[in-house]
C-alpha positions as CSV (number, residue, x, y, z in Angstrom):
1,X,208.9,-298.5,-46.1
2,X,210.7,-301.0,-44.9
3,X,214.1,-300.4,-46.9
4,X,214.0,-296.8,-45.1
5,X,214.2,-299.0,-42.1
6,X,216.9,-300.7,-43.0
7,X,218.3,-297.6,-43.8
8,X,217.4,-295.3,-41.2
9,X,218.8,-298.4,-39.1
10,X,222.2,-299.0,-40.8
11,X,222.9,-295.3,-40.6
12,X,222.3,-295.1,-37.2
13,X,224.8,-298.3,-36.2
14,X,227.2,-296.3,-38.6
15,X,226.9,-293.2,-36.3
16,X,227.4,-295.3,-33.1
17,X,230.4,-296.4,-34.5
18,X,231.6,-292.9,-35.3
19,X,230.9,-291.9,-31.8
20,X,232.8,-294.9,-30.4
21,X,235.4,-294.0,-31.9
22,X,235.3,-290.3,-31.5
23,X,235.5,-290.8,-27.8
24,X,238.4,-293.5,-27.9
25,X,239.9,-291.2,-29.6
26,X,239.0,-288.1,-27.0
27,X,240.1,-290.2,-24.2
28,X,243.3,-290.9,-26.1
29,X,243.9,-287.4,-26.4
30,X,243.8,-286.7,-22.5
31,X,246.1,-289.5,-21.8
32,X,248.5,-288.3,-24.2
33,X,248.4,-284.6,-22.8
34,X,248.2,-285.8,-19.3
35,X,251.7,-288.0,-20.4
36,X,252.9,-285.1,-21.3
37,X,252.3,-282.8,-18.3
38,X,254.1,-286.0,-16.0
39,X,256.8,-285.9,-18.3
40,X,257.3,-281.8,-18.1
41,X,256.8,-282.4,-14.1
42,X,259.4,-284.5,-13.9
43,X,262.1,-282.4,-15.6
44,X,261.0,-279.5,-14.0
45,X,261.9,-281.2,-11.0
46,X,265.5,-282.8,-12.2
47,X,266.2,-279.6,-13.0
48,X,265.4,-278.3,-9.5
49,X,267.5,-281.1,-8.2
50,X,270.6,-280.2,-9.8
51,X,270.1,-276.3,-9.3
52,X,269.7,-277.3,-5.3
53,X,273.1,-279.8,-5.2
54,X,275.1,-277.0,-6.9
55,X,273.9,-274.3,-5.1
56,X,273.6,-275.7,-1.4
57,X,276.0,-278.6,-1.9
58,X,279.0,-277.3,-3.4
59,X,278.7,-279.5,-6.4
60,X,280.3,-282.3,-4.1
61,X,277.1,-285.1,-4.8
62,X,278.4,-285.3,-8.4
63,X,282.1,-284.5,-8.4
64,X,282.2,-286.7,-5.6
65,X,284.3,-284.4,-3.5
């Protein structure tokens, strides 16, 4: 009876460590997608940028005219 202790016992750290690591992993995840979302942002608005300067400004901000 008490080696299924042990057991039951040592199975049950084992699956604590799973889960640990399971949500590292899950919170991992969200950081990388959330990265990449700020990433997409920010060329979505370097693009609008440049579309505004060569439409409303004549192109003169970066030909320097």
């Amino acid at each position: 009876m008490v080696v299924a202790v042990d057991v039951v016992r040592e199975v049950m750290a084992v699956v604590a460590v799973v889960v640990e690591v399971s949500v590292v992993a899950m919170m991992v995840d969200v950081l990388v997608v959330a990265m990449i979302l700020v990433v997409a942002a920010s060329a979505v608005a370097a693009v609008a940028v440049v579309l505004f300067e060569v439409l409303f400004d004549g192109c003169r901000c970066f030909c320097g005219l």
